[in-house]
mmCIF file of the N, C-alpha and C atoms, coordinates in Angstrom:
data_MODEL
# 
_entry.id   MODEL 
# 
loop_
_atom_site.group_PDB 
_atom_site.id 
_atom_site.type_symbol 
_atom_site.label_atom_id 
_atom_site.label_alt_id 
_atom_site.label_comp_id 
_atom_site.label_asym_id 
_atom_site.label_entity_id 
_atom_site.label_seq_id 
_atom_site.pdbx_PDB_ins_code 
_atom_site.Cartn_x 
_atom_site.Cartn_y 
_atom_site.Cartn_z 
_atom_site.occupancy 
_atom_site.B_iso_or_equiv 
_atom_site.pdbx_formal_charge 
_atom_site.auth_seq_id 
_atom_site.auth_comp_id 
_atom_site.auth_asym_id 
_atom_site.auth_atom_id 
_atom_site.pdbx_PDB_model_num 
ATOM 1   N N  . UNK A 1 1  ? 65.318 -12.630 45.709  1.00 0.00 ? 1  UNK A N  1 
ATOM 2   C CA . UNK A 1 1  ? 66.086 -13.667 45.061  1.00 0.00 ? 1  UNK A CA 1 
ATOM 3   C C  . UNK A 1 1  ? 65.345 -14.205 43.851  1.00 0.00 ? 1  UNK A C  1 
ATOM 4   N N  . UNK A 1 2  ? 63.950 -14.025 43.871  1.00 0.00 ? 2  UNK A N  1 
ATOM 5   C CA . UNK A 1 2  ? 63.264 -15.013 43.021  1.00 0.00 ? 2  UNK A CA 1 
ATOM 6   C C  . UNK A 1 2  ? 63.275 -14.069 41.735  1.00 0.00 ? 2  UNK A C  1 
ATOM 7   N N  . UNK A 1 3  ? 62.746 -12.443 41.865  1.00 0.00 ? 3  UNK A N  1 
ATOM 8   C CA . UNK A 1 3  ? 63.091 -11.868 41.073  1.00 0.00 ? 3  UNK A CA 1 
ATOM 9   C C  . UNK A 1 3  ? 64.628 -11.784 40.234  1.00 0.00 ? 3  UNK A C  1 
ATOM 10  N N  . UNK A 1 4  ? 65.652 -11.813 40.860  1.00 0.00 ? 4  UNK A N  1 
ATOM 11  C CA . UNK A 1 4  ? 66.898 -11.927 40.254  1.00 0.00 ? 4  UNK A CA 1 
ATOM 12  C C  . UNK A 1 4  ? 67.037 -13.005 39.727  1.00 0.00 ? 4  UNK A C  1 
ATOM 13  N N  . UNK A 1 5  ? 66.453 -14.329 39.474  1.00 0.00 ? 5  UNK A N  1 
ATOM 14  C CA . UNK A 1 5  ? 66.481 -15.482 38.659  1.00 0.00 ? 5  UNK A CA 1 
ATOM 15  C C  . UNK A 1 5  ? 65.786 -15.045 37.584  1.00 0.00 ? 5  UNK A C  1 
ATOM 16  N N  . UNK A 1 6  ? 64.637 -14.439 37.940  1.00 0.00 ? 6  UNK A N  1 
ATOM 17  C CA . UNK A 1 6  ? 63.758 -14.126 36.667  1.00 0.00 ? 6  UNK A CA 1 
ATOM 18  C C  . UNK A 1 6  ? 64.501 -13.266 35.669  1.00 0.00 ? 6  UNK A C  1 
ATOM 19  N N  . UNK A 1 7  ? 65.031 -12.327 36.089  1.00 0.00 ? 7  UNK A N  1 
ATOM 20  C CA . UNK A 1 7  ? 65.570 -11.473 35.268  1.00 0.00 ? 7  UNK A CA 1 
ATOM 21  C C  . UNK A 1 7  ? 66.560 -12.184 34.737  1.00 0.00 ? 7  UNK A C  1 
ATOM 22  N N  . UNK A 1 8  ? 67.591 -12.849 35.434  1.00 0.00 ? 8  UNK A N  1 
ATOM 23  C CA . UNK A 1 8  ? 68.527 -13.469 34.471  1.00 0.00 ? 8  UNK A CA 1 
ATOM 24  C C  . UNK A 1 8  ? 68.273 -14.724 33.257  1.00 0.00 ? 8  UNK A C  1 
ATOM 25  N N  . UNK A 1 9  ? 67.377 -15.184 33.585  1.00 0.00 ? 9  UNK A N  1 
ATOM 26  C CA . UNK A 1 9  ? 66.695 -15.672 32.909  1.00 0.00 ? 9  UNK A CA 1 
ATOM 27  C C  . UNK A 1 9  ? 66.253 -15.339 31.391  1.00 0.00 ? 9  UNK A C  1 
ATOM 28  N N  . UNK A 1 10 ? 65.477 -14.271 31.660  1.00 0.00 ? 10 UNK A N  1 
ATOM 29  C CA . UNK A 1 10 ? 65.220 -12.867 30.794  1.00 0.00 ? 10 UNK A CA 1 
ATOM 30  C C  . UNK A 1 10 ? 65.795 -12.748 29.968  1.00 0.00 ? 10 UNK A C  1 
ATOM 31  N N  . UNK A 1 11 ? 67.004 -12.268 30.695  1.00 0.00 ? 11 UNK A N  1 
ATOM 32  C CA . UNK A 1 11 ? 68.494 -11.803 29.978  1.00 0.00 ? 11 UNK A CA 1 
ATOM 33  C C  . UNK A 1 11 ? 69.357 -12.934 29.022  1.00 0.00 ? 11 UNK A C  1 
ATOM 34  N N  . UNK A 1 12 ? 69.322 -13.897 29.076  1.00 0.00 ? 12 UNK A N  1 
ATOM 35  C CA . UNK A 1 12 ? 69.721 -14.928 28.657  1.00 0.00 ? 12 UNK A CA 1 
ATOM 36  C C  . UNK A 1 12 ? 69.164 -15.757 27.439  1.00 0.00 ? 12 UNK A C  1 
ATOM 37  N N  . UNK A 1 13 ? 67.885 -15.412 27.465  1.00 0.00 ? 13 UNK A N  1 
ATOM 38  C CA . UNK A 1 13 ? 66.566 -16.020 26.606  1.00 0.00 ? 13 UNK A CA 1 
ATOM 39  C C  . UNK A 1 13 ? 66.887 -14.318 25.596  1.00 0.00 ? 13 UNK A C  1 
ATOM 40  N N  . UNK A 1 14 ? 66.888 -13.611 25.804  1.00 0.00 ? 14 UNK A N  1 
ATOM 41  C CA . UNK A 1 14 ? 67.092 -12.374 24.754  1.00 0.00 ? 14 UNK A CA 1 
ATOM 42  C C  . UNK A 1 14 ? 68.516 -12.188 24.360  1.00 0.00 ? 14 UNK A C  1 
ATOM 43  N N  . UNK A 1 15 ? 69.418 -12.503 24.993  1.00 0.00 ? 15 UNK A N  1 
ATOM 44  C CA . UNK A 1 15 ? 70.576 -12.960 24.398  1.00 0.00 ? 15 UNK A CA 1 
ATOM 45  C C  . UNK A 1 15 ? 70.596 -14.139 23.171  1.00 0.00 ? 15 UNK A C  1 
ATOM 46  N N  . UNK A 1 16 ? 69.968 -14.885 23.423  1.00 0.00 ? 16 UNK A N  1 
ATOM 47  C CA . UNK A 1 16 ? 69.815 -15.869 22.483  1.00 0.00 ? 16 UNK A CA 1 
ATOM 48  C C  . UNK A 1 16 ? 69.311 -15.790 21.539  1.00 0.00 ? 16 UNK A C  1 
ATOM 49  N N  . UNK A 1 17 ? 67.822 -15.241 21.475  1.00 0.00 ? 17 UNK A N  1 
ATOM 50  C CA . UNK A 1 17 ? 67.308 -15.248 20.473  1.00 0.00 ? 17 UNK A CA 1 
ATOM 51  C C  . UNK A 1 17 ? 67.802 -14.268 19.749  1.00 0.00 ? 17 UNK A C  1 
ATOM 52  N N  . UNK A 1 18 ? 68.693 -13.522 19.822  1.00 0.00 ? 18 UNK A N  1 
ATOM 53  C CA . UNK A 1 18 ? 69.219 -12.263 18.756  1.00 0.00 ? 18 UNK A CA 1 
ATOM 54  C C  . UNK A 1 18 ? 69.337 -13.209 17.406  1.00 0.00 ? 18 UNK A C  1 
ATOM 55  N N  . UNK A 1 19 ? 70.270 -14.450 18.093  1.00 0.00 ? 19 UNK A N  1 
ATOM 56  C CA . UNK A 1 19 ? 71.106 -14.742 17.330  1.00 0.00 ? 19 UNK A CA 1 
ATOM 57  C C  . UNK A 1 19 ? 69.792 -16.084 15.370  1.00 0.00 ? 19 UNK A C  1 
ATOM 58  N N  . UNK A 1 20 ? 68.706 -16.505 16.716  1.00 0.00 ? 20 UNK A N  1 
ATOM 59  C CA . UNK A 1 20 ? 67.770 -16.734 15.517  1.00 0.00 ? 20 UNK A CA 1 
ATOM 60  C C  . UNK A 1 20 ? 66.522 -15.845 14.990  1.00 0.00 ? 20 UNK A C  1 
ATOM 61  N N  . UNK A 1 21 ? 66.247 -14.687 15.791  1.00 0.00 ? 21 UNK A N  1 
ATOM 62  C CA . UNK A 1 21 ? 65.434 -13.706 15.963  1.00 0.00 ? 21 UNK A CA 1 
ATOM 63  C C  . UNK A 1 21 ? 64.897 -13.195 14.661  1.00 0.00 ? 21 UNK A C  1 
ATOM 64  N N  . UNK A 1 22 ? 65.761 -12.770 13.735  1.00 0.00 ? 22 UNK A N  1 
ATOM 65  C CA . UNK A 1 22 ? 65.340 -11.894 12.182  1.00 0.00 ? 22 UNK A CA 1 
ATOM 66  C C  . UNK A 1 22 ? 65.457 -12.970 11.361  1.00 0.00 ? 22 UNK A C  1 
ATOM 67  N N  . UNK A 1 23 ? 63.985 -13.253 10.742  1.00 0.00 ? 23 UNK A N  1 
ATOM 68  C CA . UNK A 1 23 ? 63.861 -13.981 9.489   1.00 0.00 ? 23 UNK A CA 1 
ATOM 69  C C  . UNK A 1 23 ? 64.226 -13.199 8.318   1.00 0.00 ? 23 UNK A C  1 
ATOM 70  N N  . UNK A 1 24 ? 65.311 -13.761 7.688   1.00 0.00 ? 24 UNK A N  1 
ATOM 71  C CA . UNK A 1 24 ? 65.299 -13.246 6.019   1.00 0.00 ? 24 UNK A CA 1 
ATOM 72  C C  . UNK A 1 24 ? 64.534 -14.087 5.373   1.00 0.00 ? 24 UNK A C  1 
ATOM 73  N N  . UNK A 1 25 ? 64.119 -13.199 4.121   1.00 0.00 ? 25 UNK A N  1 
ATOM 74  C CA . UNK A 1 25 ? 63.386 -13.662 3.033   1.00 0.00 ? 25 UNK A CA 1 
ATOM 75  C C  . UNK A 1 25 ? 64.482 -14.333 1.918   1.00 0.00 ? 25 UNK A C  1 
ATOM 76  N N  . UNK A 1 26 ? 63.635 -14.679 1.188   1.00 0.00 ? 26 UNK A N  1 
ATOM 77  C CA . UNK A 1 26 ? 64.979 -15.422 0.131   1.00 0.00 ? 26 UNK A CA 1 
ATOM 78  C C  . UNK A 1 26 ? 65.364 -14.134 -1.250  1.00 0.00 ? 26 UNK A C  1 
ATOM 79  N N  . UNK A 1 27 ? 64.935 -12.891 -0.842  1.00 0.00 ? 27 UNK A N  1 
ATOM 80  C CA . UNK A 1 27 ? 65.050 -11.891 -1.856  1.00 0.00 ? 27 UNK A CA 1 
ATOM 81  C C  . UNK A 1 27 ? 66.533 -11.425 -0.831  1.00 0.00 ? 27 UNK A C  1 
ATOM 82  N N  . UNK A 1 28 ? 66.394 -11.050 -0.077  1.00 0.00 ? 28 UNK A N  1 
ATOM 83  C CA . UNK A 1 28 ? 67.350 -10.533 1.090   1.00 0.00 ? 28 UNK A CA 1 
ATOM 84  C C  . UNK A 1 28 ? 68.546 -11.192 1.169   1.00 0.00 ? 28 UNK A C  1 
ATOM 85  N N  . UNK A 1 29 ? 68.527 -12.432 1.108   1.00 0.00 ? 29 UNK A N  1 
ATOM 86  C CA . UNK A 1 29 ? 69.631 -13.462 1.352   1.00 0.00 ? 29 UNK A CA 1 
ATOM 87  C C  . UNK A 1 29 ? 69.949 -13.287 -0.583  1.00 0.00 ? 29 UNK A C  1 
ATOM 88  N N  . UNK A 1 30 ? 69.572 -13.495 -1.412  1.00 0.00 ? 30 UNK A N  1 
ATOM 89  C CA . UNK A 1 30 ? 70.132 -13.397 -3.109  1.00 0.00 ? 30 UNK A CA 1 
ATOM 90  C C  . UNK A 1 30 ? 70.377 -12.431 -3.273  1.00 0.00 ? 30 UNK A C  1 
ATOM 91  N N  . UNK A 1 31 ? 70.772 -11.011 -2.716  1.00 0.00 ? 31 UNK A N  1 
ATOM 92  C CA . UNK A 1 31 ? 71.101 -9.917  -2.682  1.00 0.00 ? 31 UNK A CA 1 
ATOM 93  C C  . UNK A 1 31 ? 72.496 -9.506  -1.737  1.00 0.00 ? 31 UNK A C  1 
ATOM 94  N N  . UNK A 1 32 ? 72.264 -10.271 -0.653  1.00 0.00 ? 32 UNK A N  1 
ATOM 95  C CA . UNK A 1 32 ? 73.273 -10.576 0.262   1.00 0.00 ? 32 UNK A CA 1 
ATOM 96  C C  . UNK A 1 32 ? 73.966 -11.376 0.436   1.00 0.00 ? 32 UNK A C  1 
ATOM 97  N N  . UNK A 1 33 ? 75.166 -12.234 -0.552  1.00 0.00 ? 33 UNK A N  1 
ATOM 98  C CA . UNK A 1 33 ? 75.665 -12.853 -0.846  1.00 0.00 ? 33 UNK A CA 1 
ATOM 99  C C  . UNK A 1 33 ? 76.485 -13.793 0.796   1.00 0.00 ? 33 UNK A C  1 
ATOM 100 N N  . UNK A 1 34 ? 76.974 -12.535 1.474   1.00 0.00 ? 34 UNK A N  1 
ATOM 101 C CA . UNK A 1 34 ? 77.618 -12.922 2.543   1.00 0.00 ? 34 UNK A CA 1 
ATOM 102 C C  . UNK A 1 34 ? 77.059 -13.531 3.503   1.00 0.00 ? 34 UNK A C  1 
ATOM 103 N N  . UNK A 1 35 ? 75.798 -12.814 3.734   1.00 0.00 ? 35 UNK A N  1 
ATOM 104 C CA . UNK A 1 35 ? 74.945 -12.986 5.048   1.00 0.00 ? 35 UNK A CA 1 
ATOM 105 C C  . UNK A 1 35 ? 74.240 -14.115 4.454   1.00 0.00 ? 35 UNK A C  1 
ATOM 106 N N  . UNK A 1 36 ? 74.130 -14.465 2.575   1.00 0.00 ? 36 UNK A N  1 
ATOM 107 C CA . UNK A 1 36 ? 73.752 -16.141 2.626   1.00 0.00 ? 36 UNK A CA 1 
ATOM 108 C C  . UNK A 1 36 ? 74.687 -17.108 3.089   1.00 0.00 ? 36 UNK A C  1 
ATOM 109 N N  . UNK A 1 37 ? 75.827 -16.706 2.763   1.00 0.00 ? 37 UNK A N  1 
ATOM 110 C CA . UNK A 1 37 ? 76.792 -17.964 3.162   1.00 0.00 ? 37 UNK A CA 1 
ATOM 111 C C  . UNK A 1 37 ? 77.128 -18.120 4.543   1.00 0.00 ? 37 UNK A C  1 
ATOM 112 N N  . UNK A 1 38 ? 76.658 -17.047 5.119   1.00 0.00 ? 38 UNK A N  1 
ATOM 113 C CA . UNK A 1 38 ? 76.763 -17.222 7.043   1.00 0.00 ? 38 UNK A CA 1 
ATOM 114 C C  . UNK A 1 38 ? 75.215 -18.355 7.685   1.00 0.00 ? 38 UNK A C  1 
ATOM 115 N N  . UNK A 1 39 ? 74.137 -17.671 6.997   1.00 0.00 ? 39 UNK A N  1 
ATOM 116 C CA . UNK A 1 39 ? 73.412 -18.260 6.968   1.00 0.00 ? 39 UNK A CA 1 
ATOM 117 C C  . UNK A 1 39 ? 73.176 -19.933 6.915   1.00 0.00 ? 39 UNK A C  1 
ATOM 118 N N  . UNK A 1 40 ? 73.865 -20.467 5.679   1.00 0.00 ? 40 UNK A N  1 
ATOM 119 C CA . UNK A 1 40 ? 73.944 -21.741 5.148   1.00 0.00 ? 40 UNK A CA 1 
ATOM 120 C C  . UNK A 1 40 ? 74.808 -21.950 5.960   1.00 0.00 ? 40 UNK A C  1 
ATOM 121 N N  . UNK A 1 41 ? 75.985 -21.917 6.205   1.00 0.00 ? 41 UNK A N  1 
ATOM 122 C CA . UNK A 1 41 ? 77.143 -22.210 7.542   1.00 0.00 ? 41 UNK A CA 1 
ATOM 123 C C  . UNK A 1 41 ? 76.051 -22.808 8.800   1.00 0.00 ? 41 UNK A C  1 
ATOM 124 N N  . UNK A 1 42 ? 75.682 -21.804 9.272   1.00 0.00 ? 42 UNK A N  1 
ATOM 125 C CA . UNK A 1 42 ? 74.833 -22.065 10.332  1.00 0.00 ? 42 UNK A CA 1 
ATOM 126 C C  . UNK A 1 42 ? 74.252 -23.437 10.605  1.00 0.00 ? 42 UNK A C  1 
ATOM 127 N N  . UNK A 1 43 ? 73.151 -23.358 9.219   1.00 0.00 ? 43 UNK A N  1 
ATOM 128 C CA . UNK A 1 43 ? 72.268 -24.617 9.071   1.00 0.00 ? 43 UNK A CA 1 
ATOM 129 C C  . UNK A 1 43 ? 73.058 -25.578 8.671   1.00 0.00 ? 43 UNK A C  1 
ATOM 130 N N  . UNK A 1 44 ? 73.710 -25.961 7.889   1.00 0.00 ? 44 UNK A N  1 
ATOM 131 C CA . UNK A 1 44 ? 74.600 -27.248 7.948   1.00 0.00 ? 44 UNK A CA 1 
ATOM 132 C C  . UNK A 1 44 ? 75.836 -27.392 8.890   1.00 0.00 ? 44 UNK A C  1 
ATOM 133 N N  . UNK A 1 45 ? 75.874 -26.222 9.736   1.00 0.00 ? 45 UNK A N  1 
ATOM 134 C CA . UNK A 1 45 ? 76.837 -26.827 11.289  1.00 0.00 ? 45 UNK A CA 1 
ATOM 135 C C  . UNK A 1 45 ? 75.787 -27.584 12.214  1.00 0.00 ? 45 UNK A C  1 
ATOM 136 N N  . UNK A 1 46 ? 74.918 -27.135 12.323  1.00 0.00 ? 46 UNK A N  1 
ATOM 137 C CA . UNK A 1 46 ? 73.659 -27.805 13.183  1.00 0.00 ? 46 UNK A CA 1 
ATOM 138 C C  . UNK A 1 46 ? 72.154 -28.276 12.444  1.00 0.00 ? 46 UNK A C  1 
ATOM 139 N N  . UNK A 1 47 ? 72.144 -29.415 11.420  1.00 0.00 ? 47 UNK A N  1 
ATOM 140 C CA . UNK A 1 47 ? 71.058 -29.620 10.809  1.00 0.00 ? 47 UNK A CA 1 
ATOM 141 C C  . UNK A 1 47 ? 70.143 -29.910 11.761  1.00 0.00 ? 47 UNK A C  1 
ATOM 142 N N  . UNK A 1 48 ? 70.194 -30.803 12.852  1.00 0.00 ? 48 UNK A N  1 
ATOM 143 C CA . UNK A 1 48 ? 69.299 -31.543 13.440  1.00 0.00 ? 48 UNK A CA 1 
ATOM 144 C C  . UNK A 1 48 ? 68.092 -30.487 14.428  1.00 0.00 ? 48 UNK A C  1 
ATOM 145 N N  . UNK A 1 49 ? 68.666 -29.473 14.636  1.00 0.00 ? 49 UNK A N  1 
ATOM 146 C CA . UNK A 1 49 ? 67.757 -28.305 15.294  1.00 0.00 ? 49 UNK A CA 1 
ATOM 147 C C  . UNK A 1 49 ? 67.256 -27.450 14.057  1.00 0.00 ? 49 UNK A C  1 
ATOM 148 N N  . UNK A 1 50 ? 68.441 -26.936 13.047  1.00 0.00 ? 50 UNK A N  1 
ATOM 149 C CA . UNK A 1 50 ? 68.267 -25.866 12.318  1.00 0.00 ? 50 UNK A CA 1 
ATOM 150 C C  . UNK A 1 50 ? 67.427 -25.890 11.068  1.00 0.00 ? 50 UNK A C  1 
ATOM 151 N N  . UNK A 1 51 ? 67.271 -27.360 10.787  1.00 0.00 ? 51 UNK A N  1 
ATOM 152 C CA . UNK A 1 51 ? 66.936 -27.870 9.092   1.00 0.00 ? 51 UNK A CA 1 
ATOM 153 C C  . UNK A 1 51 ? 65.248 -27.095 8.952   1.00 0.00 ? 51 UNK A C  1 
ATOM 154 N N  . UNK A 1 52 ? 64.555 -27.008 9.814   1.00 0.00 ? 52 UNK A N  1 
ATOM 155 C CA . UNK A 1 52 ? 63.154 -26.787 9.653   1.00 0.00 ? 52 UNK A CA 1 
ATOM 156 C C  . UNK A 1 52 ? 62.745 -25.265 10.126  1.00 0.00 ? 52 UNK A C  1 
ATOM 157 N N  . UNK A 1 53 ? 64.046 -24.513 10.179  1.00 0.00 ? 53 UNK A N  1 
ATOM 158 C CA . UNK A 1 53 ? 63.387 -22.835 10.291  1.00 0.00 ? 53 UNK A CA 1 
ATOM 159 C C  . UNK A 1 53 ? 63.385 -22.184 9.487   1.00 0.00 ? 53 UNK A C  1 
ATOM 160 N N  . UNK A 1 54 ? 63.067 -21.214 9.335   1.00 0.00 ? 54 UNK A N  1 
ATOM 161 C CA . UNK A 1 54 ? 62.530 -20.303 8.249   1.00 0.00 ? 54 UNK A CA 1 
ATOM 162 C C  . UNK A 1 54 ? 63.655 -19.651 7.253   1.00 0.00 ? 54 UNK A C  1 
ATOM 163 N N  . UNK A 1 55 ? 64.793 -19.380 8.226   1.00 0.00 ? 55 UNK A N  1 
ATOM 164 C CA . UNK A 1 55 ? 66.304 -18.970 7.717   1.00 0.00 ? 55 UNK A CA 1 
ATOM 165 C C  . UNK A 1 55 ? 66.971 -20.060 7.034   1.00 0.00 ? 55 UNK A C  1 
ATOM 166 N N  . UNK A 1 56 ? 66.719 -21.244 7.510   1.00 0.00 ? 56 UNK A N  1 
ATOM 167 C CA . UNK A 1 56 ? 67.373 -22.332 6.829   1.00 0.00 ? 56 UNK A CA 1 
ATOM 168 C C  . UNK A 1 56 ? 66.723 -22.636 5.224   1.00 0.00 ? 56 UNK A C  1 
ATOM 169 N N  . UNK A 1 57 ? 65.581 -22.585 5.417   1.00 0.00 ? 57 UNK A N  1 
ATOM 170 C CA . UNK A 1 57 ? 64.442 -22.870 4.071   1.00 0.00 ? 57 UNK A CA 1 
ATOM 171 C C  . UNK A 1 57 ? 64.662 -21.877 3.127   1.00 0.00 ? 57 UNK A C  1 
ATOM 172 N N  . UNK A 1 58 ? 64.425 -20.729 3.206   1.00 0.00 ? 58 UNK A N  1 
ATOM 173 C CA . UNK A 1 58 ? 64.645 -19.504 2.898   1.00 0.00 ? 58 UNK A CA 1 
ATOM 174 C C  . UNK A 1 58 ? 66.261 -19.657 2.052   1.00 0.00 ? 58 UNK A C  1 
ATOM 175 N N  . UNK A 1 59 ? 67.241 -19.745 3.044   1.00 0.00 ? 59 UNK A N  1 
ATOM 176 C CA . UNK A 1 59 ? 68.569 -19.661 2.585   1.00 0.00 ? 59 UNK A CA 1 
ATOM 177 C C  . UNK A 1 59 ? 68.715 -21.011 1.705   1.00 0.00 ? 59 UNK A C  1 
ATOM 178 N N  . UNK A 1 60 ? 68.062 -22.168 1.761   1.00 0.00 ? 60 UNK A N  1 
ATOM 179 C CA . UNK A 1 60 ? 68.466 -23.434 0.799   1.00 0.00 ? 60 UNK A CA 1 
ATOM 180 C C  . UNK A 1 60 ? 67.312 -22.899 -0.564  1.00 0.00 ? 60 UNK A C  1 
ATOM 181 N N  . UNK A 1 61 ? 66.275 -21.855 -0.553  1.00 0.00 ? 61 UNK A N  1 
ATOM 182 C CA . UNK A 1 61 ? 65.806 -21.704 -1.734  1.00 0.00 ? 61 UNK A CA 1 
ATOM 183 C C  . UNK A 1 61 ? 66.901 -20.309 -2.055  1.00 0.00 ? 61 UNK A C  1 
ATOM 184 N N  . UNK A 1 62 ? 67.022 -19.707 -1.822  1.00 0.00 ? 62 UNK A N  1 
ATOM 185 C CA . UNK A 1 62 ? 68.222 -18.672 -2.102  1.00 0.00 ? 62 UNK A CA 1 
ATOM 186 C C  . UNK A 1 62 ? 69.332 -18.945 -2.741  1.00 0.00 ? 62 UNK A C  1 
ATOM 187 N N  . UNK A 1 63 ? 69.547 -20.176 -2.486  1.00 0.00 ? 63 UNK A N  1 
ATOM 188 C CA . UNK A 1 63 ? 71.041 -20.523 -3.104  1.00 0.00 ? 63 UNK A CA 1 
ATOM 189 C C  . UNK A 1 63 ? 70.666 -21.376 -4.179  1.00 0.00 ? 63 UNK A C  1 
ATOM 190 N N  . UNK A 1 64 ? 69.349 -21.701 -4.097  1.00 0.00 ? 64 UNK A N  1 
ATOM 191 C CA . UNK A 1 64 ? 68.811 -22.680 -5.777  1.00 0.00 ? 64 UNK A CA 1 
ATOM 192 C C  . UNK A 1 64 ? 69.039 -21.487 -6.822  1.00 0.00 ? 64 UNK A C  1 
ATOM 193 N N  . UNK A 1 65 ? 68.265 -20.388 -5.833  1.00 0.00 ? 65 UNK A N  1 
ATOM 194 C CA . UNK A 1 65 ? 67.947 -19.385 -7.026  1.00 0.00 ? 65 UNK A CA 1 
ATOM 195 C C  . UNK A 1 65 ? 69.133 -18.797 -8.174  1.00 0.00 ? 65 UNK A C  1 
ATOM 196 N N  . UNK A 1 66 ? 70.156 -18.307 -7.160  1.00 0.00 ? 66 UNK A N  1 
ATOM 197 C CA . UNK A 1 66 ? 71.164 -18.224 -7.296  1.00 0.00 ? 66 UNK A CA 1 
ATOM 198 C C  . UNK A 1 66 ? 71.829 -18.683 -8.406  1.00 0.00 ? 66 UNK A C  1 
ATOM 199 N N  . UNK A 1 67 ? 72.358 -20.015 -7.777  1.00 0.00 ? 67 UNK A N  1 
ATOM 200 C CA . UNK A 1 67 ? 72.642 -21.584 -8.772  1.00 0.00 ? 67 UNK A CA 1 
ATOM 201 C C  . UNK A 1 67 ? 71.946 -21.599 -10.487 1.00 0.00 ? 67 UNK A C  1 
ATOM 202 N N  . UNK A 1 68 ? 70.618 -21.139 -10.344 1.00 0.00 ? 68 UNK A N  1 
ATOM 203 C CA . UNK A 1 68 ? 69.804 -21.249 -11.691 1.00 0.00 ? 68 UNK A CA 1 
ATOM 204 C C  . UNK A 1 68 ? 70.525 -19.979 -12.241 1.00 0.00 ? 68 UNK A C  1 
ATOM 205 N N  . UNK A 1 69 ? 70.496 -19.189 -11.644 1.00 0.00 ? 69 UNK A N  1 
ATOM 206 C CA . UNK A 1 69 ? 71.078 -17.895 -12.563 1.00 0.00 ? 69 UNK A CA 1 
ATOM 207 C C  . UNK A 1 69 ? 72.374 -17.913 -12.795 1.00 0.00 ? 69 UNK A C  1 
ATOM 208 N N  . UNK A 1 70 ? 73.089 -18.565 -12.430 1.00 0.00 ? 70 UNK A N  1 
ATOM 209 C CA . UNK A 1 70 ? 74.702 -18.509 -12.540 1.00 0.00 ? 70 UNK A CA 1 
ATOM 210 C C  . UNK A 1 70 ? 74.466 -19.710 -13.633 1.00 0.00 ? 70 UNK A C  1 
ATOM 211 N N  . UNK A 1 71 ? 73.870 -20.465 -13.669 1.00 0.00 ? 71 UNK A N  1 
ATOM 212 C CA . UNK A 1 71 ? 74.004 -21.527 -15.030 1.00 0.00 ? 71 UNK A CA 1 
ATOM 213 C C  . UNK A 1 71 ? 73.229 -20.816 -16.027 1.00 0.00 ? 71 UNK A C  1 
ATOM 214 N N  . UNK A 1 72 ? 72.521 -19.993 -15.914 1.00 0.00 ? 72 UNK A N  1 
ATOM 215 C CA . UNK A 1 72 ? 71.253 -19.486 -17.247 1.00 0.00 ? 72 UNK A CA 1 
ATOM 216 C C  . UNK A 1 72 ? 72.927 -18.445 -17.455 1.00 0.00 ? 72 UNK A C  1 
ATOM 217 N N  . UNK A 1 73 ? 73.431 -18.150 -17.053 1.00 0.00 ? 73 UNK A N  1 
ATOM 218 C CA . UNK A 1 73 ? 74.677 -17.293 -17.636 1.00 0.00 ? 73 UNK A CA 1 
ATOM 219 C C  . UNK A 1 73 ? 75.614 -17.762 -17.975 1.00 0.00 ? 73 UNK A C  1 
ATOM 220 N N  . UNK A 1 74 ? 75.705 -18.865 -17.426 1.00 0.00 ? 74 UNK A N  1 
ATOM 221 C CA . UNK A 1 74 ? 77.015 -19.519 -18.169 1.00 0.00 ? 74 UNK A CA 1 
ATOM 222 C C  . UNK A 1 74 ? 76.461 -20.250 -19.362 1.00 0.00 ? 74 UNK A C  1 
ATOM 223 N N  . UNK A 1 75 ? 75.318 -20.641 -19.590 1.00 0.00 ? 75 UNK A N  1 
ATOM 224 C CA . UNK A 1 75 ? 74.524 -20.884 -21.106 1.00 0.00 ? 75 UNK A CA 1 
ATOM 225 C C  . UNK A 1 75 ? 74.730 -19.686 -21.830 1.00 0.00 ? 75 UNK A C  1 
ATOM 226 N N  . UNK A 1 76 ? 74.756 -18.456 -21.344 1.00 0.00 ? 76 UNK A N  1 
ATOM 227 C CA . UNK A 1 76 ? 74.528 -17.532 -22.205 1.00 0.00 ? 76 UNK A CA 1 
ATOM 228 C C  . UNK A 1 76 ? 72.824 -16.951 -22.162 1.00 0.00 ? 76 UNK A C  1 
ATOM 229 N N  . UNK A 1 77 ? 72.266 -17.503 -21.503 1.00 0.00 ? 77 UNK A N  1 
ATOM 230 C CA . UNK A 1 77 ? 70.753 -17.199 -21.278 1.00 0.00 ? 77 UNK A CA 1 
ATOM 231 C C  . UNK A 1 77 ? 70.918 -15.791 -20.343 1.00 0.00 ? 77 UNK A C  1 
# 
């Protein structure tokens, strides 16, 4: 019995972490337009857990970057 808790356990804790598991870089996310805006979704559905991980940081400098280049073009720069 004690083993079958453990394992589900296991199973549950690796279920989960899929979902925060792979850090993108902020080159990855400005290349990946979609998977930034899933990203940013994420972190501003849940700031109060999400604001201080690596995907969240990453994806709020990603979308500066972004932002700067879409105005250096609409200057004409």
């Amino acid at each position: 019995m004690k083993q079958l808790f453990i394992l589900s356990t296991l199973l549950m804790l690796a279920g989960c972490s899929e979902l925060f598991g792979r850090t993108y870089t902020v080159d990855e996310l400005v290349a990946d337009e979609a998977l930034l805006s899933s990203v940013m979704t994420e972190c501003r559905n849940n700031p109060g857990e999400l604001r201080e991980t690596a995907n969240c940081k990453n994806a709020e400098a990603a979308d500066g970057k972004l932002r700067l280049q879409r105005m250096r073009r609409a200057l004409g720069g």
